[in-house]
C-alpha positions in Angstrom: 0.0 0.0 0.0 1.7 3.4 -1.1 1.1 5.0 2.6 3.0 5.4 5.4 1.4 7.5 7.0 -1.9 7.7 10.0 -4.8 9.7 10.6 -5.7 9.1 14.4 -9.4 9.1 15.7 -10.8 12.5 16.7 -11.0 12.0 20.4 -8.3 11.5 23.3 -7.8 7.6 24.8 -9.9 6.0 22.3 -8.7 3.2 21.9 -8.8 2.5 25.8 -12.6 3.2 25.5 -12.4 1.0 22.3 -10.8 -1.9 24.1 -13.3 -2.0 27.5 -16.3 -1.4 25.3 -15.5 -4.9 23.3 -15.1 -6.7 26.2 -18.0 -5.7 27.8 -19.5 -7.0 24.4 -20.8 -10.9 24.0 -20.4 -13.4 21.6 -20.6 -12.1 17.6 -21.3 -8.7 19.0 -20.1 -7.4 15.8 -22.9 -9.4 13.9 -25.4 -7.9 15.7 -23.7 -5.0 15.1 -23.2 -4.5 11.4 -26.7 -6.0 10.7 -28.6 -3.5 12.6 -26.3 -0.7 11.1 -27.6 -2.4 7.2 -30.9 -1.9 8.4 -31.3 1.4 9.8 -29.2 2.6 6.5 -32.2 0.5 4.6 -30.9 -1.8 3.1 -33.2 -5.1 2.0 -30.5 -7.5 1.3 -27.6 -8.2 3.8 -24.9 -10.9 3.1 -22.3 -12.0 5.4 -20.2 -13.3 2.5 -16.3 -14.1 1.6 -13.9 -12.4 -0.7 -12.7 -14.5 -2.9 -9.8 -12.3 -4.3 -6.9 -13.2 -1.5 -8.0 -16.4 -1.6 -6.9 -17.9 -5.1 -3.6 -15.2 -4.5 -3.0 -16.0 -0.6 -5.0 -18.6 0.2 -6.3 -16.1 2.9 -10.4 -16.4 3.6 -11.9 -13.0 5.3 -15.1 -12.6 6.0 -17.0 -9.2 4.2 -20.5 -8.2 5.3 -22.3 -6.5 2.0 -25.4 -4.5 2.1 -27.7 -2.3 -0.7 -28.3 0.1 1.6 -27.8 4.0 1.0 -24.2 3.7 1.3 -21.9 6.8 2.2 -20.0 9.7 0.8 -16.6 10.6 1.0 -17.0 12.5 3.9 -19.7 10.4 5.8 -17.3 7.3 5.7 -14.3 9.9 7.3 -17.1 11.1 10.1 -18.2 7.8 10.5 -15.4 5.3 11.3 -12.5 8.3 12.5 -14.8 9.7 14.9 -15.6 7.5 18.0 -19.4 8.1 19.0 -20.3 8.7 15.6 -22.5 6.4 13.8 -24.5 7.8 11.0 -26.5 9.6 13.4 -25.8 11.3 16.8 -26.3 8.9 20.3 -29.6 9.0 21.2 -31.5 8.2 24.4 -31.8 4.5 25.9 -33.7 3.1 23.3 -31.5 4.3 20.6 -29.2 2.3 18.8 -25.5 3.7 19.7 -23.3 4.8 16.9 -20.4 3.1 18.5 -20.7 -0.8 18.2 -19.5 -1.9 14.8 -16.3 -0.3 15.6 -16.0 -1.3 18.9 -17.0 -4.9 17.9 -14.7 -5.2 15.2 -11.4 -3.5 15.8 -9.8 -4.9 18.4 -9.7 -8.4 16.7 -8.8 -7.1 13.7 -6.1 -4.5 13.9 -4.3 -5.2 10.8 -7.3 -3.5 9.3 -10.8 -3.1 8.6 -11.7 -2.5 4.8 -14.7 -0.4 3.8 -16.1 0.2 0.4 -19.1 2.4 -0.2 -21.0 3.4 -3.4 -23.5 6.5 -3.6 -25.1 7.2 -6.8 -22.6 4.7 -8.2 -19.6 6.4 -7.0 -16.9 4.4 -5.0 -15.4 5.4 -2.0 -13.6 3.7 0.8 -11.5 3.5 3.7 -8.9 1.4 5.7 -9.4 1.8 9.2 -6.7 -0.3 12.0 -4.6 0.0 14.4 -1.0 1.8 14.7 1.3 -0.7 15.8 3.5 2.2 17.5 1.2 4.4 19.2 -1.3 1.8 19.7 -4.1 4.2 18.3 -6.5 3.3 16.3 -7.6 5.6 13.1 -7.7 5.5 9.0 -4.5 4.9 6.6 -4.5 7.9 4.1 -3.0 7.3 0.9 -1.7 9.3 -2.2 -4.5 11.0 -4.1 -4.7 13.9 -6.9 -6.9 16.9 -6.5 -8.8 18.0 -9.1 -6.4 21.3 -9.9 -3.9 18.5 -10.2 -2.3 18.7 -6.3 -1.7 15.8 -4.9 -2.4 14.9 -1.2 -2.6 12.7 1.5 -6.6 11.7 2.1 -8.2 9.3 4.6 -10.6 8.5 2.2 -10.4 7.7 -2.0 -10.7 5.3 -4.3 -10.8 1.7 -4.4 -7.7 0.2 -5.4 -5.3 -2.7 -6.4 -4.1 -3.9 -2.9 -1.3 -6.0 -4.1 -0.2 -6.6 0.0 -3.9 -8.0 1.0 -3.7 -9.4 -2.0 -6.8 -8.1 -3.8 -8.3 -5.4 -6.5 -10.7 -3.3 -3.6 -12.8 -1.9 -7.0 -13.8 -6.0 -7.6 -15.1 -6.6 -4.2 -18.7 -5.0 -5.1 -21.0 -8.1 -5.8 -23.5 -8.0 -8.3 -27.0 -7.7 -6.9 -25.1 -4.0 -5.1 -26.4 -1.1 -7.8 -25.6 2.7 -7.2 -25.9 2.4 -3.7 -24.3 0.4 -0.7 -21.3 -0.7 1.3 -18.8 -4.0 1.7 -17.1 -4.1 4.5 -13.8 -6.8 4.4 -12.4 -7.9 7.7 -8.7 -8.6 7.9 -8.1 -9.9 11.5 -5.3 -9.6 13.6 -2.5 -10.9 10.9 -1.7 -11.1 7.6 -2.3 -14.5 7.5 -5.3 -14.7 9.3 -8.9 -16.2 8.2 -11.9 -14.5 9.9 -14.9 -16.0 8.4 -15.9 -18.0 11.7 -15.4 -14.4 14.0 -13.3 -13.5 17.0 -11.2 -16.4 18.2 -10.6 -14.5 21.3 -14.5 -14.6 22.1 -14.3 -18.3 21.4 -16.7 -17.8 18.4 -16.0 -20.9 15.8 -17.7 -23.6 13.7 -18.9 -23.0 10.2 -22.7 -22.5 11.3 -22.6 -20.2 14.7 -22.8 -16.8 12.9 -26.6 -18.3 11.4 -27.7 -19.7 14.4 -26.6 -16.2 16.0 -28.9 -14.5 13.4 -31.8 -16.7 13.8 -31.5 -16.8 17.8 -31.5 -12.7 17.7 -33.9 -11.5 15.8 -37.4 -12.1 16.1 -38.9 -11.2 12.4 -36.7 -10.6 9.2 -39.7 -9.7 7.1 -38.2 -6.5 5.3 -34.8 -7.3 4.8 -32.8 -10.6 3.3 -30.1 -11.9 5.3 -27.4 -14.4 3.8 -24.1 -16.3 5.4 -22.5 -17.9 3.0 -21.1 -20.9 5.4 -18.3 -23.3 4.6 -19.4 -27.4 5.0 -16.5 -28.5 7.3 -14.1 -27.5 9.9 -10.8 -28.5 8.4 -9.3 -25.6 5.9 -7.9 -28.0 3.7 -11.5 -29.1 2.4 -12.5 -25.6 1.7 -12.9 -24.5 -1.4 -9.9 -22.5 -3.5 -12.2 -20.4 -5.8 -15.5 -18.9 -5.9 -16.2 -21.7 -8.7 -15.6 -24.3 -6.4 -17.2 -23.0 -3.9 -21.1 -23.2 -5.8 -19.9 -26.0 -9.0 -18.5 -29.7 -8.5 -15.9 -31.6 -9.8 -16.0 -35.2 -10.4 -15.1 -36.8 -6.7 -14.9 -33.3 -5.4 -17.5 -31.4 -3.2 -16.5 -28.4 -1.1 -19.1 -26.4 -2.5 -20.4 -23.9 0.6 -24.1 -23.1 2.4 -25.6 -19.9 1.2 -28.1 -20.2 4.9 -31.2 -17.5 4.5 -32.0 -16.0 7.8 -35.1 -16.0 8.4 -35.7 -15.4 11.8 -36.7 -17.0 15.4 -40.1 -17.0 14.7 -40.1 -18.7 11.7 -38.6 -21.8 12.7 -40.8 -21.5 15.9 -44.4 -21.7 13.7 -42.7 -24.2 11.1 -44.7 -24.6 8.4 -43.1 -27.3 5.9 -44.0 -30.9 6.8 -42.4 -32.4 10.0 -43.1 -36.6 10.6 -44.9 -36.9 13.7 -44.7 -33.2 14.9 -46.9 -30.2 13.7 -47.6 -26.3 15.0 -49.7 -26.7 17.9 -51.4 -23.1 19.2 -50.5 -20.1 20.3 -51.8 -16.9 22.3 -50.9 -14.1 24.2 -51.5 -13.8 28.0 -51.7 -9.8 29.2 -50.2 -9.4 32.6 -51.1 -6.6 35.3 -48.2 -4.0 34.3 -48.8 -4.2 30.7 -46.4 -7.1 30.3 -47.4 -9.5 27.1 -46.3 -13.0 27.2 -46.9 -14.6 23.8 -46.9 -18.3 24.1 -46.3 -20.8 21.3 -46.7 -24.7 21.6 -45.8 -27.5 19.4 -46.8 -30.7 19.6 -44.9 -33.7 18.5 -41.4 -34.0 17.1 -39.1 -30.8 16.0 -37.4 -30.5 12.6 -33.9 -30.8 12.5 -33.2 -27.6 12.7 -30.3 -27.3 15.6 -27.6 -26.5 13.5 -28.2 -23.1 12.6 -31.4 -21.6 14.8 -32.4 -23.1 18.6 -34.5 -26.3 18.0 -36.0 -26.9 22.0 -38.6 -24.3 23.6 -36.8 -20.8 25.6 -37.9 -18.0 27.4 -37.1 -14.5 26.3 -37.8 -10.6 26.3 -38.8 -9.1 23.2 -37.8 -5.3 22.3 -37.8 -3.7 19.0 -37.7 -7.2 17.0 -34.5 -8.1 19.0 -34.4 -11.4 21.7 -32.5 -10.7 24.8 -32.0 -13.0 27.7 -33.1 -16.0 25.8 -32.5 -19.1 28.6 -34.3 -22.3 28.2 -32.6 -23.6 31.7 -35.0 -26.0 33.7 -35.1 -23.7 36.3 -36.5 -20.7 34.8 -39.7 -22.7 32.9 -40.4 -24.1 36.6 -40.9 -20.7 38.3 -43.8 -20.3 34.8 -45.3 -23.5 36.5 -44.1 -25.4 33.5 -42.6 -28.8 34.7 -43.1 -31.0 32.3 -39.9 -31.9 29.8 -42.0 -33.0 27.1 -44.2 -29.6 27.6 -40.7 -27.4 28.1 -39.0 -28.8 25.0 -42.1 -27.8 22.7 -43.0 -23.9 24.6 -41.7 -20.9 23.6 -42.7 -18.2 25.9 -42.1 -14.6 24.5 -42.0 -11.8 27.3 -42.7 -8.0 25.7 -42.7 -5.9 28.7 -43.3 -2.3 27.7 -40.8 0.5 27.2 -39.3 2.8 29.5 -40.3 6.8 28.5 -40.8 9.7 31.3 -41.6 8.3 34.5 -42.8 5.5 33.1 -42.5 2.3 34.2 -40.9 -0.1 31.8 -37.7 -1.9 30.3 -34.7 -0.2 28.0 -31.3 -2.4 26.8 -28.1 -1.8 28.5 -25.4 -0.5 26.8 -23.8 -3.7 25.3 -27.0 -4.4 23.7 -27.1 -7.7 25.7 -29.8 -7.1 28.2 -32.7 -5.3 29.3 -32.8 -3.6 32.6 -36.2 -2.1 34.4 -37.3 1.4 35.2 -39.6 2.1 37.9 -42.1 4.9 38.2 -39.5 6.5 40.8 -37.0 6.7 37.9 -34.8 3.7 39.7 -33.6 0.8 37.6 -33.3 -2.8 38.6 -33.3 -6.2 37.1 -36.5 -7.3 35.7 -38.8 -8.7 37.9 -39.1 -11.8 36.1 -40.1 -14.2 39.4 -43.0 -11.8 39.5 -44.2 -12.1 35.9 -43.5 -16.0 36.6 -46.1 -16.4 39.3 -48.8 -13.9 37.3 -48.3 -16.4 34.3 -48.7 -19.3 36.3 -52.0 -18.1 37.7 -53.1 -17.3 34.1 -51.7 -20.0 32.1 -53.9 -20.9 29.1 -55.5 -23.8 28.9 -53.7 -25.2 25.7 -50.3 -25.6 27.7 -52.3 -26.6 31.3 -53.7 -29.5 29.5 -50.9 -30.0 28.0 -48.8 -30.9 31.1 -51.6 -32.9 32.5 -51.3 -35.0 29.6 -47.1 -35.1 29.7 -47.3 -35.7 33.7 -46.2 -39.0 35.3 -45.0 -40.4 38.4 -46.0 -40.7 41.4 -46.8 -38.0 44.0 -47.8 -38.6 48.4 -51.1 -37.0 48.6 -53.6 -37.9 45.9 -53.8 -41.7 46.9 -52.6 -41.4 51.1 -52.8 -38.0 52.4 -52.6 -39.2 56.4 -48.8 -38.4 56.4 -50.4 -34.5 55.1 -52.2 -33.8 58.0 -50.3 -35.2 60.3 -47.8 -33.1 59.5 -50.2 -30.2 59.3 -51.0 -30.3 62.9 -47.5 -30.6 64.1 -46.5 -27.6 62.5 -49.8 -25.7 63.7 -48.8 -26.2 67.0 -45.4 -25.7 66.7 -45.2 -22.5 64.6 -46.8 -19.5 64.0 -46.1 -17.5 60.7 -46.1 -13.9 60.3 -46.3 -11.9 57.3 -47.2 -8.7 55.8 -50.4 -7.5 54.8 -51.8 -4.9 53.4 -54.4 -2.6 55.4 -55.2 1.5 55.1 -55.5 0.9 59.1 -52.2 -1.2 59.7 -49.8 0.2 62.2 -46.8 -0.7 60.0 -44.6 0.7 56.6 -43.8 -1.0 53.8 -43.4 -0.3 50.4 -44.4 -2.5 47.8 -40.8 -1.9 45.6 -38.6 -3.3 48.0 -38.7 -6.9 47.0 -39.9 -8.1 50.8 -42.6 -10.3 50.7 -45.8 -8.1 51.5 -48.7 -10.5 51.4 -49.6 -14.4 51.0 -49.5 -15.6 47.7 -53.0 -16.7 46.5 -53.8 -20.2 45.1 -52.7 -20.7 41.8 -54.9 -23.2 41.3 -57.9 -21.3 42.5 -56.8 -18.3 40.5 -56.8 -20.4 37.5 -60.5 -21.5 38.8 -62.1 -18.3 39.3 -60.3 -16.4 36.0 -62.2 -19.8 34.0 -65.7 -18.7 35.6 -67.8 -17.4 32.7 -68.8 -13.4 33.9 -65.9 -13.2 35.9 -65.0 -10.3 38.3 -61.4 -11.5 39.5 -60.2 -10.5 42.5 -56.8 -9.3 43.1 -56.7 -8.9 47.1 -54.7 -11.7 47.8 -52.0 -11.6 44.9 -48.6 -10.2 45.4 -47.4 -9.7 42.1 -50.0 -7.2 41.4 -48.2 -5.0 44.3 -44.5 -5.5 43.2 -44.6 -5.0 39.5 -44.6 -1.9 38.0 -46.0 -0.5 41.2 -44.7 3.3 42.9 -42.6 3.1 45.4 -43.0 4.5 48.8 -44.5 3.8 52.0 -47.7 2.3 52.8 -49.5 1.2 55.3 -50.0 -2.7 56.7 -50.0 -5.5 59.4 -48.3 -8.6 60.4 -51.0 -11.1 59.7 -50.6 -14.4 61.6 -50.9 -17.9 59.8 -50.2 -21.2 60.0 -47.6 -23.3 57.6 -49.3 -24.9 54.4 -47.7 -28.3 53.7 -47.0 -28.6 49.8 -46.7 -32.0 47.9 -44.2 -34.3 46.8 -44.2 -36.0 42.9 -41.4 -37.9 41.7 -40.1 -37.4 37.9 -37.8 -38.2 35.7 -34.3 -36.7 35.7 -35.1 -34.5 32.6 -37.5 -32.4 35.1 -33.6 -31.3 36.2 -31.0 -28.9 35.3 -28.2 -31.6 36.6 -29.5 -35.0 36.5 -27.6 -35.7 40.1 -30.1 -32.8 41.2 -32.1 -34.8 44.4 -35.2 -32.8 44.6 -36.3 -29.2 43.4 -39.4 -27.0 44.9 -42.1 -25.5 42.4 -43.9 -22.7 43.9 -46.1 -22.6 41.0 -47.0 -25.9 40.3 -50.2 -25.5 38.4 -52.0 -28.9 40.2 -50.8 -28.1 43.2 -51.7 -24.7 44.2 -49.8 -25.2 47.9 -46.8 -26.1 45.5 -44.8 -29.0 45.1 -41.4 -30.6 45.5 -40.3 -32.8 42.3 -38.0 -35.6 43.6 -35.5 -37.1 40.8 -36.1 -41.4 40.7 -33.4 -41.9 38.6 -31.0 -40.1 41.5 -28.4 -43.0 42.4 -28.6 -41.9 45.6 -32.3 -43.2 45.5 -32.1 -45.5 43.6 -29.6 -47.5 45.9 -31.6 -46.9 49.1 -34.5 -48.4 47.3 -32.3 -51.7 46.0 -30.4 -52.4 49.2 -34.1 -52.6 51.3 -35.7 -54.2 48.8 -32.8 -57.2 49.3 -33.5 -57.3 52.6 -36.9 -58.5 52.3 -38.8 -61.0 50.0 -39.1 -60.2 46.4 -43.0 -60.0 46.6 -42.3 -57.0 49.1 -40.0 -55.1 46.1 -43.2 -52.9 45.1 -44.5 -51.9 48.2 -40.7 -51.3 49.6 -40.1 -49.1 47.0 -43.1 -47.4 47.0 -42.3 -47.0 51.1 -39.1 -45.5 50.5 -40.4 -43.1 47.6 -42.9 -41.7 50.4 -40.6 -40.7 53.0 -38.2 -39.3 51.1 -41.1 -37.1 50.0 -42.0 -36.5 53.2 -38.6 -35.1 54.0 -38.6 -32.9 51.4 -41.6 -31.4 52.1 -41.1 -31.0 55.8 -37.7 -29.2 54.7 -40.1 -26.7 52.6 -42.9 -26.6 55.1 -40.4 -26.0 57.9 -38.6 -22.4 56.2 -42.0 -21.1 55.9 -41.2 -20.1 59.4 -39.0 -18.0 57.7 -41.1 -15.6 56.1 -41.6 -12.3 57.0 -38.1 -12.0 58.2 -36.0 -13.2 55.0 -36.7 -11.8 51.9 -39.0 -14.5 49.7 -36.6 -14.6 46.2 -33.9 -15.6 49.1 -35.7 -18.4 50.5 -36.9 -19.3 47.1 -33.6 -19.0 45.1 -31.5 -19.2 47.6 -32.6 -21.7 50.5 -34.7 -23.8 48.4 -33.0 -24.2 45.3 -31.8 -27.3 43.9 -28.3 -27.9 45.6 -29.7 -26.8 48.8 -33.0 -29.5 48.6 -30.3 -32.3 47.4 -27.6 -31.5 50.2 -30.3 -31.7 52.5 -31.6 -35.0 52.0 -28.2 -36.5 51.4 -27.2 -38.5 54.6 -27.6 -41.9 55.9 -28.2 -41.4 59.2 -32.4 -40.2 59.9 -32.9 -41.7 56.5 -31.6 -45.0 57.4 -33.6 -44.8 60.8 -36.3 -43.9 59.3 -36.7 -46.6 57.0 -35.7 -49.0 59.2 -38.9 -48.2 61.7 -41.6 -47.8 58.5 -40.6 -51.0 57.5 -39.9 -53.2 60.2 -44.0 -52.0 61.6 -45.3 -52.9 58.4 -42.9 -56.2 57.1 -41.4 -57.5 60.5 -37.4 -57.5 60.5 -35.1 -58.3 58.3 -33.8 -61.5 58.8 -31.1 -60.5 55.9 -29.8 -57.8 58.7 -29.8 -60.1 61.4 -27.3 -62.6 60.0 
């Protein structure tokens, strides 16, 4: 390149800012990045491509993202990528898309340079932005160019060229279905040797298929726009293909011909419309929550289509803003707090959470900085983390019949209160006259303070179940007295007034399931405050635990094998009724310790399995139920 000269950017310590900005980034930031930027410049076709130039003369492959939207002038690319906070348009408020990601996505991975070409009107400009490898700055390379009296200069910005050092003619990178406007841009990594078409190796992005699945997993709808990756077909560099000929044609025993994946969005391969064996679209809806929240709910029924390689395939909860998916999770734990146990019923249900959007003292969500994840504003003006064990237990109360019958359907097992529920109340009353509960409640004539923001517990939780019941009544008028969510969502803060109200424990029930029910299969037991059959909740005990599993087998040998049933059954029972005197027992608890604590914290999965881990009151136990109902063991006496 006939330069030798820089052009720094336009502010002090940039690329400091540069460099904490990207790491506060996540995975193919910079796709996110560049995407939204081709849209917002309108563009309807986006491709995340490969230039094929330095590979037949260097064997190097770079990724290029091309788009046809308005592209930019001479001195819009200078403003653009040599200014940092510039993006096309100034930094707006929180719900703006900043003007400093692509940059701050892309350069730090790729300092030997990032290439961009623009066209307006047919006219080609372009740029080379990197990274000085004395000062360490970052800024454009200016090259050599003639002034129309005939002067020549040095410019940060002119016209595409013959590269022979990367390799490649910059005026042959435009592809065809780019007219008079729009912009490549050609990433050149951190070498001159160095392929970028899987992303950032620092960031651990890799495999021929992750920038799709990114696509597909982000954005919600691509109706207005076309989005293409052109993907290689295998890992190993020596099966790639050396030309762009290759790369669509075949030779006779050669295939290294490469993906051209359409994007087309999460919600497309959610509602799947092409033929799937034994699998189909089931219904949908959209359940309205007391702050405004919408939780659109799809279910399928049946078997997915293969589809894991380049979008999600299995059911996930996440927030919807502005046709982007943030805080997508489809962990165990989180469908449990919806009331959604079931594997077969989480695998096939997509819940979509659209709270709405912050503004002037209104209550509501905006994105962080990184573009990652959405925050809360209160009516106050204070932010938190979303209140999403609130929405849970509104949702469970609410849950539409479609996916309620569809867990009844997917539930098995066995549970300690439909068939015997003596052990229930006997528990019951030793609790009742053991332990008195106080909690917080509501009252314009209470004595006490509270305010409904804090994230204390203020009043009891109503039955689910009968919530369910009395919002399924034809003319109904529900009532909201005793529901807690309705006071700590979206609600103002600031004092108001209330009592300790006394009450006694409620004793929740056991079930035993599968080990898909769990986030770790060596997970023991796990509580469900919003079990939708059980509105007193319910503690899910794992039968495939070994732990259980070798209790069970070393009784059952002490006995006859026409006793193996009924010993099993035996030992199933008081492990549940462990587990739930462990739950019933912290209820004491409330009113003094802070519910998500108790729930996340104190009842969570590791603390349930630690506590019924231990020989010793298990063993003892055992050893009295079964020695009243079977006699001893002459096996132990031997």
């Amino acid at each position: 390149m006939d330069t030798n000269n820089f052009s720094p950017m336009k502010s002090e310590g940039t690329e400091h800012l540069i460099e904490r900005t990207y790491r506060e980034g996540g995975q193919y930031q910079w796709v996110r990045e560049t995407a939204v930027n081709a849209i917002e410049a309108g563009a309807s076709r986006i491709e995340y491509g490969i230039e094929w130039q330095a590979v037949e003369n260097k064997k190097i492959y770079r990724r290029t993202i091309a788009d046809n939207g308005k592209g930019m002038t001479f001195n819009e690319l200078k403003e653009f990528f040599n200014t940092f906070g510039k993006g096309g348009k100034d930094i707006g408020g929180e719900h703006e898309n900043f003007g400093v990601g692509a940059k701050t996505s892309l350069l730090p991975w790729n300092k030997m340079g990032i290439a961009v070409v623009s066209w307006v009107n047919g006219n080609a400009n372009m740029i080379y932005l990197k990274k000085d490898t004395e000062t360490g700055q970052y800024g454009l390379t200016t090259r050599r160019v003639q002034k129309e009296d005939g002067e020549i200069i040095l410019d940060e910005c002119y016209q595409p060229y013959d590269d022979q050092e990367n390799g490649l003619n910059w005026e042959l990178v435009k592809p065809d279905w780019i007219e008079d406007h729009g912009t490549i841009i050609t990433l050149l990594g951190n070498s001159k040797t160095d392929d970028t078409l899987f992303g950032d190796e620092g960031k651990g992005e890799e495999g021929t298929k992750k920038i799709s699945m990114y696509l597909n997993n982000r954005f919600w709808k691509l109706d207005d726009v076309d989005i293409y990756v052109h993907e290689l077909r295998h890992i190993e560099k020596v099966k790639w293909p050396v030309n762009e000929y290759l790369a669509t044609n075949t030779l006779p025993n050669v295939d290294n011909r490469i993906n051209k994946r359409e994007i087309k969005g999460a919600h497309h391969f959610i509602e799947y419309t092409k033929p799937v064996i034994d699998g189909k679209f089931s219904s949908n809806g959209i359940v309205n929550l007391s702050d405004g929240t919408k939780v659109c709910w799809f279910l399928w029924d049946g078997n997915r289509p293969e589809i894991h390689q380049y979008v999600s395939k299995k059911g996930f909860i996440a927030f919807l803003y502005r046709n982007e998916i943030y805080d997508r999770t489809d962990h165990v734990a989180s469908y449990r707090a919806f009331g959604i146990t079931e594997s077969k019923v989480r695998n096939n249900l997509w819940l979509i959470i659209i709270p709405p959007e912050s503004g002037n003292r209104k209550f509501g969500v905006y994105p962080k900085t990184d573009r990652n994840s959405l925050m809360i504003k209160k009516y106050d003006g204070e932010t938190d983390k979303l209140p999403i064990s609130d929405w849970a237990v509104e949702f469970s109360s609410l849950m539409p019949d479609q996916i309620y019958n569809a867990l009844e359907n997917a539930r098995s097992g066995q549970n300690g209160s439909i068939t015997d529920d003596k052990w229930k109340k006997t528990l019951a009353v030793f609790y009742a006259k053991r332990f008195d509960i106080q909690k917080v409640k509501p009252s314009s004539s209470g004595l006490l303070n509270y305010d409904p923001t804090n994230g204390l517990e203020i009043i009891i939780k109503a039955s689910v179940k009968a919530i369910r019941e009395e919002n399924q009544k034809p003319e109904r008028e529900t009532s909201r007295e005793n529901t807690d969510y309705e006071n700590k969502v979206g609600q103002k803060g600031g004092r108001k007034k209330a009592d300790y109200k006394t009450t006694k424990a409620s004793i929740p029930s056991y079930e035993y399931v599968d080990k898909t029910h769990f986030e770790n299969e060596f997970y023991l037991a796990c509580w469900v405050p919003n079990h939708v059959k059980y509105s007193e909740g319910c503690v899910q005990i794992n039968m495939d635990h070994p732990v259980l599993k070798n209790q069970i087998e070393h009784w059952q040998s002490q006995y006859a094998s026409h006793l193996s049933e009924s010993i099993r059954k035996d030992i199933q029972d008081i492990y549940g009724q462990m587990a739930v005197s462990k739950i019933a027992h912290s209820e004491y608890l409330r009113g003094n310790i802070r519910e998500e604590i108790i729930n996340d914290r104190m009842r969570c999965e590791e603390a349930l399995t630690m506590s019924l881990l231990g020989l010793i009151s298990e063993e003892q136990k055992i050893k009295l139920t079964l020695g009243g109902k079977y006699g001893s063991s002459q096996k132990l006496k031997l």
